[in-house]
mmCIF file of the N, C-alpha and C atoms, coordinates in Angstrom:
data_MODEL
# 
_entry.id   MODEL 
# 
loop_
_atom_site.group_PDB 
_atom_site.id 
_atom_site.type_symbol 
_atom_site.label_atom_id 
_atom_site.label_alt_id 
_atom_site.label_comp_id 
_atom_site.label_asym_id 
_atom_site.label_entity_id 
_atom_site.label_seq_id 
_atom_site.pdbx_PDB_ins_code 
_atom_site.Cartn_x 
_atom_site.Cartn_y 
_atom_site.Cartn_z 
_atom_site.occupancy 
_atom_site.B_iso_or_equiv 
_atom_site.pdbx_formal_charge 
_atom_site.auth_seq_id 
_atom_site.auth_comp_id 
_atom_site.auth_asym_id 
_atom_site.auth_atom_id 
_atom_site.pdbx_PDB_model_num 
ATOM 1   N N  . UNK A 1 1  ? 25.463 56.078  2.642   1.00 0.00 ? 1  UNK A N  1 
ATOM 2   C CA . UNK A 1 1  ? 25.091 55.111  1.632   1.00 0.00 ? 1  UNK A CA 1 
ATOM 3   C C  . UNK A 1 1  ? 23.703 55.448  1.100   1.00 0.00 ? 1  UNK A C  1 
ATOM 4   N N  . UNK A 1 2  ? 23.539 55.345  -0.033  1.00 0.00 ? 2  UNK A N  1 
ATOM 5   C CA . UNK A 1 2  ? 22.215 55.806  -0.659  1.00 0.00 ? 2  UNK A CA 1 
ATOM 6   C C  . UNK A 1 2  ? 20.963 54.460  -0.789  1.00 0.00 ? 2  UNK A C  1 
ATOM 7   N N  . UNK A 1 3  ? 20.291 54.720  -0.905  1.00 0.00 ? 3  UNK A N  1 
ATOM 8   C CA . UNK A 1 3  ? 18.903 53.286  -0.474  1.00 0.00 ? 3  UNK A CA 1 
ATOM 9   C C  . UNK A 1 3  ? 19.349 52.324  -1.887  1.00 0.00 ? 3  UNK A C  1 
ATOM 10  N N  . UNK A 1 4  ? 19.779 52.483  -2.521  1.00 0.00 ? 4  UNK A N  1 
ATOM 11  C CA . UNK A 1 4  ? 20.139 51.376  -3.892  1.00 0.00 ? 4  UNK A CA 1 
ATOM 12  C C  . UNK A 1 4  ? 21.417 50.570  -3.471  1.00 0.00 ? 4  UNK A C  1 
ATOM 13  N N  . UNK A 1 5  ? 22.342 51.309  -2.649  1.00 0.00 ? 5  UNK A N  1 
ATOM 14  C CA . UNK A 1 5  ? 23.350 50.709  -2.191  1.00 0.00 ? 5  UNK A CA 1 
ATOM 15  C C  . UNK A 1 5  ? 22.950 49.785  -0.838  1.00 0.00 ? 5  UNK A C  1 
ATOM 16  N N  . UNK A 1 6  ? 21.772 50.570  0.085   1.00 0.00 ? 6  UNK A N  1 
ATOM 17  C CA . UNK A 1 6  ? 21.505 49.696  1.263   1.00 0.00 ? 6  UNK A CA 1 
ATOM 18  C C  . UNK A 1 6  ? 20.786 48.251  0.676   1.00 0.00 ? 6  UNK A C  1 
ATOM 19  N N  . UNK A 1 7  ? 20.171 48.521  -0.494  1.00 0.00 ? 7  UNK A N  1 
ATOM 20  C CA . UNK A 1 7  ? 19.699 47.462  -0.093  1.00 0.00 ? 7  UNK A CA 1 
ATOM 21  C C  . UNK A 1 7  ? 20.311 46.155  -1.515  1.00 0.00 ? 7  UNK A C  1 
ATOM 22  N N  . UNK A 1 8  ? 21.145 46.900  -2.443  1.00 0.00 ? 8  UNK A N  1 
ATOM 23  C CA . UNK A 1 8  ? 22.281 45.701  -2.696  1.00 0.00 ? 8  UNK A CA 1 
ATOM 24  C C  . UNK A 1 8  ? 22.769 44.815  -1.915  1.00 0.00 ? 8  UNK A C  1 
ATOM 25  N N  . UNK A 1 9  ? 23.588 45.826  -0.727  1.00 0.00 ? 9  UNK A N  1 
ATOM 26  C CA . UNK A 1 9  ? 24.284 45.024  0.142   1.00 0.00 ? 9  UNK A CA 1 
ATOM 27  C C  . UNK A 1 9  ? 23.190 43.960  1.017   1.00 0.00 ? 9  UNK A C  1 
ATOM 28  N N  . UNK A 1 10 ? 21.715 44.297  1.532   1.00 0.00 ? 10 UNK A N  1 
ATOM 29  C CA . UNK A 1 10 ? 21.144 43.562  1.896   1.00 0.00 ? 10 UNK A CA 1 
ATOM 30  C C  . UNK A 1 10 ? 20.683 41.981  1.046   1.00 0.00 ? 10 UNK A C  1 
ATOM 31  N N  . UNK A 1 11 ? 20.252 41.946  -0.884  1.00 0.00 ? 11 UNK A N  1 
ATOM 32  C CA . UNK A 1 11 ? 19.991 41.676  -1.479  1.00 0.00 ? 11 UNK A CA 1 
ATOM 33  C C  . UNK A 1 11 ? 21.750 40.835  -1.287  1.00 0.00 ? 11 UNK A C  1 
ATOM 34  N N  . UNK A 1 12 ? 22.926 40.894  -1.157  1.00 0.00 ? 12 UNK A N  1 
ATOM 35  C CA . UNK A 1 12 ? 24.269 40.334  -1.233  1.00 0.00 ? 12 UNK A CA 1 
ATOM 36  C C  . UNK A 1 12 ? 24.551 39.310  0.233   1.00 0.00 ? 12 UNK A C  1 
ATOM 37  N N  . UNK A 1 13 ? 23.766 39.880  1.103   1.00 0.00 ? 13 UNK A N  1 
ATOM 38  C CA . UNK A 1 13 ? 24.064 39.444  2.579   1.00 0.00 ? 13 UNK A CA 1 
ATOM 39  C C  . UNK A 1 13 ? 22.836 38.406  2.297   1.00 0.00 ? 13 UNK A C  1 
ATOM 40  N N  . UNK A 1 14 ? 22.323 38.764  2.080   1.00 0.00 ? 14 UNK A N  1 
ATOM 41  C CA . UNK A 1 14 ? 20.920 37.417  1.764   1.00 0.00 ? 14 UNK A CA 1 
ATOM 42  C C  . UNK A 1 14 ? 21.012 36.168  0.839   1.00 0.00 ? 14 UNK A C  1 
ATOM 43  N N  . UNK A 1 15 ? 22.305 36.833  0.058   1.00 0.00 ? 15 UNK A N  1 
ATOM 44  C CA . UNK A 1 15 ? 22.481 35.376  -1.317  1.00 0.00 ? 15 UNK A CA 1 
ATOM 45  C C  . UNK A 1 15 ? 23.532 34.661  -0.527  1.00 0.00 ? 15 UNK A C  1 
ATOM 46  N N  . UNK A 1 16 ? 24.221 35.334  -0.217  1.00 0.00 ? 16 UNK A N  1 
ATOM 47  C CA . UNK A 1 16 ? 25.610 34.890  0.689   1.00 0.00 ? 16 UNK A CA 1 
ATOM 48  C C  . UNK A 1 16 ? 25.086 33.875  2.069   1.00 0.00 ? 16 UNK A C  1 
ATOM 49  N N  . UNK A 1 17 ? 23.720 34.324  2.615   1.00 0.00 ? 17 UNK A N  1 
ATOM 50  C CA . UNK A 1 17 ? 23.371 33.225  3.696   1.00 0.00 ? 17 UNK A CA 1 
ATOM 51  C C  . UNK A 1 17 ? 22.472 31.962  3.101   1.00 0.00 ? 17 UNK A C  1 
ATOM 52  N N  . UNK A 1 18 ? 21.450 32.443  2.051   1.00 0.00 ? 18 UNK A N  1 
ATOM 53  C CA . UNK A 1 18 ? 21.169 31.100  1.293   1.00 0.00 ? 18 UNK A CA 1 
ATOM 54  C C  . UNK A 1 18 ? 22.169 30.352  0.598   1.00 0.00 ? 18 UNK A C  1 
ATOM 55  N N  . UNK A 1 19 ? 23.516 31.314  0.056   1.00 0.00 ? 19 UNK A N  1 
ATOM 56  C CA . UNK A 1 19 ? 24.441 30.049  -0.604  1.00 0.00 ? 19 UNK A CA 1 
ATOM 57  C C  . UNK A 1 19 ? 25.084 29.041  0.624   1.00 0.00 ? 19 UNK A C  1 
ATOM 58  N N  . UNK A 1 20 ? 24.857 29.580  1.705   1.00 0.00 ? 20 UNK A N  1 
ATOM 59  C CA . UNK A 1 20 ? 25.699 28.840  2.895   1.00 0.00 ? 20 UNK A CA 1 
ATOM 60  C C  . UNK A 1 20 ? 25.090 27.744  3.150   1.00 0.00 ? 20 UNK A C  1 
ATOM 61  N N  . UNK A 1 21 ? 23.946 27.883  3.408   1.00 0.00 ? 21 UNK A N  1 
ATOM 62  C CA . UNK A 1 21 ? 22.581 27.283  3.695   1.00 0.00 ? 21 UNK A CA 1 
ATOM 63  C C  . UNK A 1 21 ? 22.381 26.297  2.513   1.00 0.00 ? 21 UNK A C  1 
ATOM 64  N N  . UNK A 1 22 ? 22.449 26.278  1.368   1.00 0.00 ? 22 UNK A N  1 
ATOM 65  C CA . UNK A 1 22 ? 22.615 25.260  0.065   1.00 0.00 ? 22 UNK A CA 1 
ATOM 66  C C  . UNK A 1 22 ? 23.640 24.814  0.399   1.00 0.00 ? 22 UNK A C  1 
ATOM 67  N N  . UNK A 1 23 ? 24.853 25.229  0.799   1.00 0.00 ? 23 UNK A N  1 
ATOM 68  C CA . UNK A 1 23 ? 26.369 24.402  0.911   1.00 0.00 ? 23 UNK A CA 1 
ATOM 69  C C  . UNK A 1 23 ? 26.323 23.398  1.779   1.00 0.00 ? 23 UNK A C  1 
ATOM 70  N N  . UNK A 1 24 ? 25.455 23.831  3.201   1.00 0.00 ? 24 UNK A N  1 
ATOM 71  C CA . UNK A 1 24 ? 24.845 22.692  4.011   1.00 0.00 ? 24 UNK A CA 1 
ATOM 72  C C  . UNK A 1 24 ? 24.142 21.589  3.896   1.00 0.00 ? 24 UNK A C  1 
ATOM 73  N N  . UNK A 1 25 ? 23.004 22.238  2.844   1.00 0.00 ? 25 UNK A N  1 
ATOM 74  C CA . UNK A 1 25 ? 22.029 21.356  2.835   1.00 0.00 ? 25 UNK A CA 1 
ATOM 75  C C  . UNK A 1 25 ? 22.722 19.777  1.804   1.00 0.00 ? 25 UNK A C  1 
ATOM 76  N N  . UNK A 1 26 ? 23.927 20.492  0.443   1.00 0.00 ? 26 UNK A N  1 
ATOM 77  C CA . UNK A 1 26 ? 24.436 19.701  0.106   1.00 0.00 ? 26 UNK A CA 1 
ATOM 78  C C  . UNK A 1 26 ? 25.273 18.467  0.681   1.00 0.00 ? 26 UNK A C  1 
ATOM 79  N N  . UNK A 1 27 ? 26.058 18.940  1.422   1.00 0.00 ? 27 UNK A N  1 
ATOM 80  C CA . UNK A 1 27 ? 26.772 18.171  2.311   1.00 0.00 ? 27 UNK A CA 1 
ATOM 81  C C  . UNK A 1 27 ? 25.566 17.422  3.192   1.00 0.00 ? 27 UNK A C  1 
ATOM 82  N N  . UNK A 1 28 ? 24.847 17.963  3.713   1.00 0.00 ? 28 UNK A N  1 
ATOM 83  C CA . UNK A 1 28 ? 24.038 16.675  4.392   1.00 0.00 ? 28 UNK A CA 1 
ATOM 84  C C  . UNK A 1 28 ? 23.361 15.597  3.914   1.00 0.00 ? 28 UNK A C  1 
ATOM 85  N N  . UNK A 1 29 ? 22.904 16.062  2.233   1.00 0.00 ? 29 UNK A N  1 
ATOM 86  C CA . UNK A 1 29 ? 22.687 15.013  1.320   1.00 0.00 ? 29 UNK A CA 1 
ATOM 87  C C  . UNK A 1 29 ? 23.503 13.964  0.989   1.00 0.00 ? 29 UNK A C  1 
ATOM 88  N N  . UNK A 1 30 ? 25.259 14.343  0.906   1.00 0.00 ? 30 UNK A N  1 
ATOM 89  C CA . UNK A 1 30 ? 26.109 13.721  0.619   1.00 0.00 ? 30 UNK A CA 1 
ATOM 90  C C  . UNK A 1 30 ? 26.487 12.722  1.912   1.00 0.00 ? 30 UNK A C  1 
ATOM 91  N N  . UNK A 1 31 ? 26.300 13.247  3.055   1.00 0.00 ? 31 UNK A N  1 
ATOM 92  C CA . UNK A 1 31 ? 26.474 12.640  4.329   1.00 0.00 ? 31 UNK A CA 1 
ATOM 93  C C  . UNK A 1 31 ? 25.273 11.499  4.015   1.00 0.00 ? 31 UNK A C  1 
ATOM 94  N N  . UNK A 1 32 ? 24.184 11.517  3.880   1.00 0.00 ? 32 UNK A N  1 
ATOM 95  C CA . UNK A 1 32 ? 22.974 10.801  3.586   1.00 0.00 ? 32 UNK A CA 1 
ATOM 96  C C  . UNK A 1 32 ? 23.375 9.373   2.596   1.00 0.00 ? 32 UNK A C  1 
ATOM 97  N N  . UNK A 1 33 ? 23.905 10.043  1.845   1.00 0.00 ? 33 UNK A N  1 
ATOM 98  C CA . UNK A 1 33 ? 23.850 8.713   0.724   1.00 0.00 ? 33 UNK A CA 1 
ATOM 99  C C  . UNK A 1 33 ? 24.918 8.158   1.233   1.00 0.00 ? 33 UNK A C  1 
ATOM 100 N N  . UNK A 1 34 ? 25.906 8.564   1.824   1.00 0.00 ? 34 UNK A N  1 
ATOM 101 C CA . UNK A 1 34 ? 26.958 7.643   2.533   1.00 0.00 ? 34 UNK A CA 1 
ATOM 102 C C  . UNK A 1 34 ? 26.633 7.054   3.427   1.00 0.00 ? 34 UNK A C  1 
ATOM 103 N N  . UNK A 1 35 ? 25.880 7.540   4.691   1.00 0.00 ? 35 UNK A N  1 
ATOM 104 C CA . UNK A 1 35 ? 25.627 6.689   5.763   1.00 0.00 ? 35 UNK A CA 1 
ATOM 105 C C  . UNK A 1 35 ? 24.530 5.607   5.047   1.00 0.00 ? 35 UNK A C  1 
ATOM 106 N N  . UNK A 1 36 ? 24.165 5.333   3.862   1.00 0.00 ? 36 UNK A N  1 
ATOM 107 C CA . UNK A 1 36 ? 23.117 4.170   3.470   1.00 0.00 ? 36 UNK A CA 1 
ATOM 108 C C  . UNK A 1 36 ? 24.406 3.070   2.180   1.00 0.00 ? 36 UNK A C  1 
ATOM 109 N N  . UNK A 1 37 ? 25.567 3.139   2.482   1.00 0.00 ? 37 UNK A N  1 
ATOM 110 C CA . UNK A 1 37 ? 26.133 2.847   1.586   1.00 0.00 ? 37 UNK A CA 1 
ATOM 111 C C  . UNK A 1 37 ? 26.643 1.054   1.159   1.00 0.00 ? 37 UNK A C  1 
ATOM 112 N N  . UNK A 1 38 ? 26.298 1.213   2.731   1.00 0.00 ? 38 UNK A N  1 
ATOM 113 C CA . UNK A 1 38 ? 26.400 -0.248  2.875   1.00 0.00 ? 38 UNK A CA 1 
ATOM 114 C C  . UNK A 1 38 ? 25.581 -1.256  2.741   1.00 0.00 ? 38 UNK A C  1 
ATOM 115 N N  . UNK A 1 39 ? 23.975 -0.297  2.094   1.00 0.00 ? 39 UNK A N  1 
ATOM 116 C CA . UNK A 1 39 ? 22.701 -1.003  1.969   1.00 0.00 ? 39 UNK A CA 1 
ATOM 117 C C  . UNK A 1 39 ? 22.268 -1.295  0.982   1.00 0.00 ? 39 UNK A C  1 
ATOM 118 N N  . UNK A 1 40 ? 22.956 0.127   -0.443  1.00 0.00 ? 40 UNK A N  1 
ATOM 119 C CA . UNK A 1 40 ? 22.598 0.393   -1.516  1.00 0.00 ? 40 UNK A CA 1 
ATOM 120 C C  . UNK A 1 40 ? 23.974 1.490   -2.216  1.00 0.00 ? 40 UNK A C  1 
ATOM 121 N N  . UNK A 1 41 ? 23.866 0.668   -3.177  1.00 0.00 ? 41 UNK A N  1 
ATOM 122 C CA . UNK A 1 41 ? 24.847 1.177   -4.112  1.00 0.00 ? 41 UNK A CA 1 
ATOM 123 C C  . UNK A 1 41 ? 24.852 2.541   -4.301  1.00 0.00 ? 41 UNK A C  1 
ATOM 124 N N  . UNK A 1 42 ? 25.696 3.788   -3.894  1.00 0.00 ? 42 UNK A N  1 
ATOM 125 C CA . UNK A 1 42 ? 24.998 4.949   -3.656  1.00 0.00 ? 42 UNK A CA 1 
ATOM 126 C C  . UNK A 1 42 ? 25.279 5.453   -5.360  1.00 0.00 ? 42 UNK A C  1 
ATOM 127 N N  . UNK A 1 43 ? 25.584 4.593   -6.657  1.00 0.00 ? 43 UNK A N  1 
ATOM 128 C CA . UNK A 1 43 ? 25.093 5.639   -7.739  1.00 0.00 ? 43 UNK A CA 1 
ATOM 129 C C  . UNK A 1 43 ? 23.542 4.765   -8.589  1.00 0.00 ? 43 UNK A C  1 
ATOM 130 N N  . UNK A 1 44 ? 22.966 3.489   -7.742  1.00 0.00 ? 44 UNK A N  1 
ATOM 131 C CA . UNK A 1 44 ? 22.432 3.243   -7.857  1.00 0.00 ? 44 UNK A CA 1 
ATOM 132 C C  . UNK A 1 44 ? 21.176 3.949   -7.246  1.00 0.00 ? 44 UNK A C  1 
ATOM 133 N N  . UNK A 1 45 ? 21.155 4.157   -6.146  1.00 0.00 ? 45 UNK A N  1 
ATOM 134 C CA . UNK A 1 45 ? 20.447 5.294   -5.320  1.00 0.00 ? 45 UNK A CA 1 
ATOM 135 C C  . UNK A 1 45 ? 20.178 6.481   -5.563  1.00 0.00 ? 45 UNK A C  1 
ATOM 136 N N  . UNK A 1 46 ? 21.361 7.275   -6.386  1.00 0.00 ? 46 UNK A N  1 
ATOM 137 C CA . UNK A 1 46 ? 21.445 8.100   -6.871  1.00 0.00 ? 46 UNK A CA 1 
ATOM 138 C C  . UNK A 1 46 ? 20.587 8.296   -7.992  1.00 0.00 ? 46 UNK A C  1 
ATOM 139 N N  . UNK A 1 47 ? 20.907 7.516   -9.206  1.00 0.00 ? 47 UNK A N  1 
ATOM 140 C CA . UNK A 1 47 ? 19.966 7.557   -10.347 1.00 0.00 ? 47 UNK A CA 1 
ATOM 141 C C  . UNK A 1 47 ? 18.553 7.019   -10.316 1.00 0.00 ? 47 UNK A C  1 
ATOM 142 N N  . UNK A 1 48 ? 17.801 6.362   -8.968  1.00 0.00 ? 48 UNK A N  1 
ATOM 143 C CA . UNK A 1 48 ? 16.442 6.005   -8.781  1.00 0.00 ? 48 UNK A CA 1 
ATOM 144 C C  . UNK A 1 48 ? 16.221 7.046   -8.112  1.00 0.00 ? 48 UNK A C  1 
ATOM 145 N N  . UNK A 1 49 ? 16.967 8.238   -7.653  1.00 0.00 ? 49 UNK A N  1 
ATOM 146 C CA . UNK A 1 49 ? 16.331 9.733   -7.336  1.00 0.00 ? 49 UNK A CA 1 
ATOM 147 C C  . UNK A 1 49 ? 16.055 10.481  -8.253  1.00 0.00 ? 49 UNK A C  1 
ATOM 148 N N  . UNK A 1 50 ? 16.949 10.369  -9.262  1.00 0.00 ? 50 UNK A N  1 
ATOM 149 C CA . UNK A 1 50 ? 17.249 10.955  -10.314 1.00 0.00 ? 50 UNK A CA 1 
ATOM 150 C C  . UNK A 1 50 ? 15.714 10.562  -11.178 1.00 0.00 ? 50 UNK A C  1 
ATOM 151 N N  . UNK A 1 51 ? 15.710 9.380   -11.314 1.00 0.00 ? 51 UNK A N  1 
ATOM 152 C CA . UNK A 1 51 ? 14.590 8.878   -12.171 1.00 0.00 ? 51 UNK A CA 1 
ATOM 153 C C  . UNK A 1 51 ? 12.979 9.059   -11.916 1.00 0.00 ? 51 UNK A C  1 
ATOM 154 N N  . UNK A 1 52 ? 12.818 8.918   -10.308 1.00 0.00 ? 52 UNK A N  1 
ATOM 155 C CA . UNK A 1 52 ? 11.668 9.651   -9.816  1.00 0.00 ? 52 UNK A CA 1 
ATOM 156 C C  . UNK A 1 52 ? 10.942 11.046  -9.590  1.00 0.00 ? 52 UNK A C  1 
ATOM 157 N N  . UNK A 1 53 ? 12.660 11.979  -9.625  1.00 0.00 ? 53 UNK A N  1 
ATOM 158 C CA . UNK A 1 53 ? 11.965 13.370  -10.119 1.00 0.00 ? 53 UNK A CA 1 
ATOM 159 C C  . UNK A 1 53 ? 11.535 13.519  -11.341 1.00 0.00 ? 53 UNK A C  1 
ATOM 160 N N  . UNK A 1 54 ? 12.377 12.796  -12.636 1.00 0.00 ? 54 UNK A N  1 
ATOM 161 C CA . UNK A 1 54 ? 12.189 13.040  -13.902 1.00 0.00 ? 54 UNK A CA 1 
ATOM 162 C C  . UNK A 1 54 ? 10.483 12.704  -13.962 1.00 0.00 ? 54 UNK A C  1 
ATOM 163 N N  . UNK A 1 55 ? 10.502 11.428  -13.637 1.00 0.00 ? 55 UNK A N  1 
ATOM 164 C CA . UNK A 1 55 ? 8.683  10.657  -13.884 1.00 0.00 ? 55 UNK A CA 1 
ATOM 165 C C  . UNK A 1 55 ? 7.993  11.911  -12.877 1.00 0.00 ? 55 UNK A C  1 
ATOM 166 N N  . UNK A 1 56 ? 8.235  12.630  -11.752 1.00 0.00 ? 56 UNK A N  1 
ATOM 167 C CA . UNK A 1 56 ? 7.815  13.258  -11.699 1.00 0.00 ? 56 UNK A CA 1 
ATOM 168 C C  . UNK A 1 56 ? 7.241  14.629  -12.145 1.00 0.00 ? 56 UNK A C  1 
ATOM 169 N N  . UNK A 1 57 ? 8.665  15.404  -13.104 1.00 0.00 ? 57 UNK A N  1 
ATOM 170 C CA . UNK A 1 57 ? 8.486  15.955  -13.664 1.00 0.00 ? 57 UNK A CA 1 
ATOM 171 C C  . UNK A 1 57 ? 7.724  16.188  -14.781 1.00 0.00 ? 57 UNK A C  1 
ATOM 172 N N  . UNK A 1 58 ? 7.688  14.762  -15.229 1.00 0.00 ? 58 UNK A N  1 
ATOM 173 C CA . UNK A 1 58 ? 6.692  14.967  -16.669 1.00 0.00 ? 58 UNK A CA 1 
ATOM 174 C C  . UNK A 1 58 ? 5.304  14.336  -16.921 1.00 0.00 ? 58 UNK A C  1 
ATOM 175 N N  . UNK A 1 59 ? 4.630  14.280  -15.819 1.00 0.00 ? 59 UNK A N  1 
ATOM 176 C CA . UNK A 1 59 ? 3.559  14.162  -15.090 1.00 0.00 ? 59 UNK A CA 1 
ATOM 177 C C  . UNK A 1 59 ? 3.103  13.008  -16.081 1.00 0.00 ? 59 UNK A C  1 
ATOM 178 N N  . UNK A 1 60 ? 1.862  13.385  -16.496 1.00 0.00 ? 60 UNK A N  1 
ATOM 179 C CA . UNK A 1 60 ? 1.021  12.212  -17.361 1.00 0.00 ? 60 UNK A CA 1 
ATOM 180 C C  . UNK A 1 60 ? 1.616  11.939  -18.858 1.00 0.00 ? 60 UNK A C  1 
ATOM 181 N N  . UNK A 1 61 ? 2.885  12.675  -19.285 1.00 0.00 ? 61 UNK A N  1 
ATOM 182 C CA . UNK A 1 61 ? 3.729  11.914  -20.132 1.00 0.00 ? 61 UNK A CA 1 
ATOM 183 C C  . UNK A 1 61 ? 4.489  10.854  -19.750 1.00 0.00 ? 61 UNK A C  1 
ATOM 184 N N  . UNK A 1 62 ? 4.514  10.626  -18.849 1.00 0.00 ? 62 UNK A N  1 
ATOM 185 C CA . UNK A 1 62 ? 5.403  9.866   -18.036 1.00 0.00 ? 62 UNK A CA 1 
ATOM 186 C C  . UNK A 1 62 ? 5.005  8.165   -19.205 1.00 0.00 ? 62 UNK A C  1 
ATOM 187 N N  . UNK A 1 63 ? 3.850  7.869   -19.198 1.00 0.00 ? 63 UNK A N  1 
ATOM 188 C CA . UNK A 1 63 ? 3.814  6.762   -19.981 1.00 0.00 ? 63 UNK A CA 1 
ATOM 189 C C  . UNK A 1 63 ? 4.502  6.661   -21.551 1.00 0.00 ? 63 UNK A C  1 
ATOM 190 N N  . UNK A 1 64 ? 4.601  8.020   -22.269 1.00 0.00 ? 64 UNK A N  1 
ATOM 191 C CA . UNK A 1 64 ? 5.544  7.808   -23.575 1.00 0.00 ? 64 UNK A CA 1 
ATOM 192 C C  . UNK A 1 64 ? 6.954  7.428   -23.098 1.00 0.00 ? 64 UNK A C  1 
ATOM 193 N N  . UNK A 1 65 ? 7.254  8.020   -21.665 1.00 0.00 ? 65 UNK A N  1 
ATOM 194 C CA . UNK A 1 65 ? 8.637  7.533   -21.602 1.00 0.00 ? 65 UNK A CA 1 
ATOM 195 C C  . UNK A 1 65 ? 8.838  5.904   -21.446 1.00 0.00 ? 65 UNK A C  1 
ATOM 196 N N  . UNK A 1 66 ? 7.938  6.023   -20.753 1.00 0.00 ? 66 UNK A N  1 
ATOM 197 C CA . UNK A 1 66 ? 8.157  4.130   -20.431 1.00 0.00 ? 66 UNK A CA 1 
ATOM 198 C C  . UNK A 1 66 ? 8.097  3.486   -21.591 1.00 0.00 ? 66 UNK A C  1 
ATOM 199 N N  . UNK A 1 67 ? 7.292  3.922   -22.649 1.00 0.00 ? 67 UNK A N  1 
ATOM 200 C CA . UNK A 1 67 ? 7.387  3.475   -23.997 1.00 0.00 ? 67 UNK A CA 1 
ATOM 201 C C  . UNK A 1 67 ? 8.726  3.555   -24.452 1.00 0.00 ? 67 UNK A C  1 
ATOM 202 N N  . UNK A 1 68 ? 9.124  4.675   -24.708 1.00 0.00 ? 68 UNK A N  1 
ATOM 203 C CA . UNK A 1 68 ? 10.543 5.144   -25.243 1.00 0.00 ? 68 UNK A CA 1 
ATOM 204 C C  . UNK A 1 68 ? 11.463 3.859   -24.807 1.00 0.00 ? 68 UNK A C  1 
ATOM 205 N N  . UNK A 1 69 ? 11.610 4.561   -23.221 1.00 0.00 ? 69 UNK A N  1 
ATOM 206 C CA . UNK A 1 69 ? 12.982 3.466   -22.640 1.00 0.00 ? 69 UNK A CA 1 
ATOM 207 C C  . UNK A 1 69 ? 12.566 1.635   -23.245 1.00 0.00 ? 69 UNK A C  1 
ATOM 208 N N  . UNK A 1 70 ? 11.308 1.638   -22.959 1.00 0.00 ? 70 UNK A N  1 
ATOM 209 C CA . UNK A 1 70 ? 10.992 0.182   -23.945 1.00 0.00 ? 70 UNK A CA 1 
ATOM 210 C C  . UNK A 1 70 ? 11.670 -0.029  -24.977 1.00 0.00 ? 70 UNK A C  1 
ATOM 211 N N  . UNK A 1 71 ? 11.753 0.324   -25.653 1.00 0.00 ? 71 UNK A N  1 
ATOM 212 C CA . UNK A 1 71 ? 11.841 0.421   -26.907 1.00 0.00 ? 71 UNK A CA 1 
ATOM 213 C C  . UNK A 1 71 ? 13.666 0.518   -27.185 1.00 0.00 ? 71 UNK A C  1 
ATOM 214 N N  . UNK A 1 72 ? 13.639 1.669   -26.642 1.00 0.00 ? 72 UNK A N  1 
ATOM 215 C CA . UNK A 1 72 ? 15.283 1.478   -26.997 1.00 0.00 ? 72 UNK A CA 1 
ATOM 216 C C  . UNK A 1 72 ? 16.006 0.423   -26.016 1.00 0.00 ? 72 UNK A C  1 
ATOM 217 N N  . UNK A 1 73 ? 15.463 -0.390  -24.527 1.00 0.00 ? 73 UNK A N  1 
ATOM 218 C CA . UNK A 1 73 ? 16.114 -1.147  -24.153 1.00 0.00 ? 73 UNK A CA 1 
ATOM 219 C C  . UNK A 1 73 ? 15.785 -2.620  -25.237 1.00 0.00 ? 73 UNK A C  1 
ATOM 220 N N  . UNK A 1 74 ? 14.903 -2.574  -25.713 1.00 0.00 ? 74 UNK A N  1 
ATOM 221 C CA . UNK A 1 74 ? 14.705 -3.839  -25.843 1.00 0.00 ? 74 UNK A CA 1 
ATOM 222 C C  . UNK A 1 74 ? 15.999 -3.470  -28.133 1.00 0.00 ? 74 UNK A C  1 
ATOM 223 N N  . UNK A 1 75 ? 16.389 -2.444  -28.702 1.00 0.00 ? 75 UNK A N  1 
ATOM 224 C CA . UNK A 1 75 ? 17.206 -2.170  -29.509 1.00 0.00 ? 75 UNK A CA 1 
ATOM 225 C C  . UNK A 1 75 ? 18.315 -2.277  -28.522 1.00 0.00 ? 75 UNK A C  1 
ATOM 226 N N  . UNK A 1 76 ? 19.022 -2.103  -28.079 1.00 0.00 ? 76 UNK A N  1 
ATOM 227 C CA . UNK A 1 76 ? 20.369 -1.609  -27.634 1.00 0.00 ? 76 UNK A CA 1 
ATOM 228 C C  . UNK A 1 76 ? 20.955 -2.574  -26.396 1.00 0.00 ? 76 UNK A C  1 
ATOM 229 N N  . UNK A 1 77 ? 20.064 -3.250  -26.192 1.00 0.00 ? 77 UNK A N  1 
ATOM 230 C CA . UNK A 1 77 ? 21.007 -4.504  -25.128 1.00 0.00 ? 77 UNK A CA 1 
ATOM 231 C C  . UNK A 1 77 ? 21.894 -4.666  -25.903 1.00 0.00 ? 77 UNK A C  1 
ATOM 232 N N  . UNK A 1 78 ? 22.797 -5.131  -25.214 1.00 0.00 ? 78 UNK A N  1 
ATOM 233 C CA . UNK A 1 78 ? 23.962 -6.322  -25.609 1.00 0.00 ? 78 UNK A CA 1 
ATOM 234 C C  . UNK A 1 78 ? 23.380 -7.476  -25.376 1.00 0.00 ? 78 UNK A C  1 
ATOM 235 N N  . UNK A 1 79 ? 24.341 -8.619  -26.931 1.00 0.00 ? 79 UNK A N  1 
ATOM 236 C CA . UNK A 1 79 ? 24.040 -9.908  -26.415 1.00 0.00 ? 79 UNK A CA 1 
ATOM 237 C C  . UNK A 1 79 ? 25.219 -10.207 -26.433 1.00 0.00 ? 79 UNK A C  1 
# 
């Protein structure tokens, strides 16, 4: 085997144990929000994870959003 091939296959054996390792880590998340299911609505739970990375993500914009969602909750309720 020539060194481009050794170390494909190494670079293949390495994605193949982190995808395993993500397949786990998923399922234990999913195990997670189930064992709390009886406490909290798990797509309610879900989207206040969801919502805290976002505010996390967009650091000190974070206040136009709160504006935004203002704004369009207070257009778009139902009465």
């Amino acid at each position: 085997m020539s060194q481009q091939e050794d170390r494909l296959k190494e670079f293949i054996d390495k994605l193949k144990r982190i995808e395993g390792e993500v397949q786990l880590l998923n399922e234990e998340k999913k195990d997670l929000f189930s064992d709390f299911k009886n406490d909290f609505d798990p797509k309610v739970l879900r989207e206040a994870v969801r919502s805290v990375k976002a505010r996390i993500k967009l650091g000190d914009s974070v206040n136009q959003l709160d504006e935004i969602i203002e704004q369009l909750e207070s257009n778009m309720s139902v009465t």
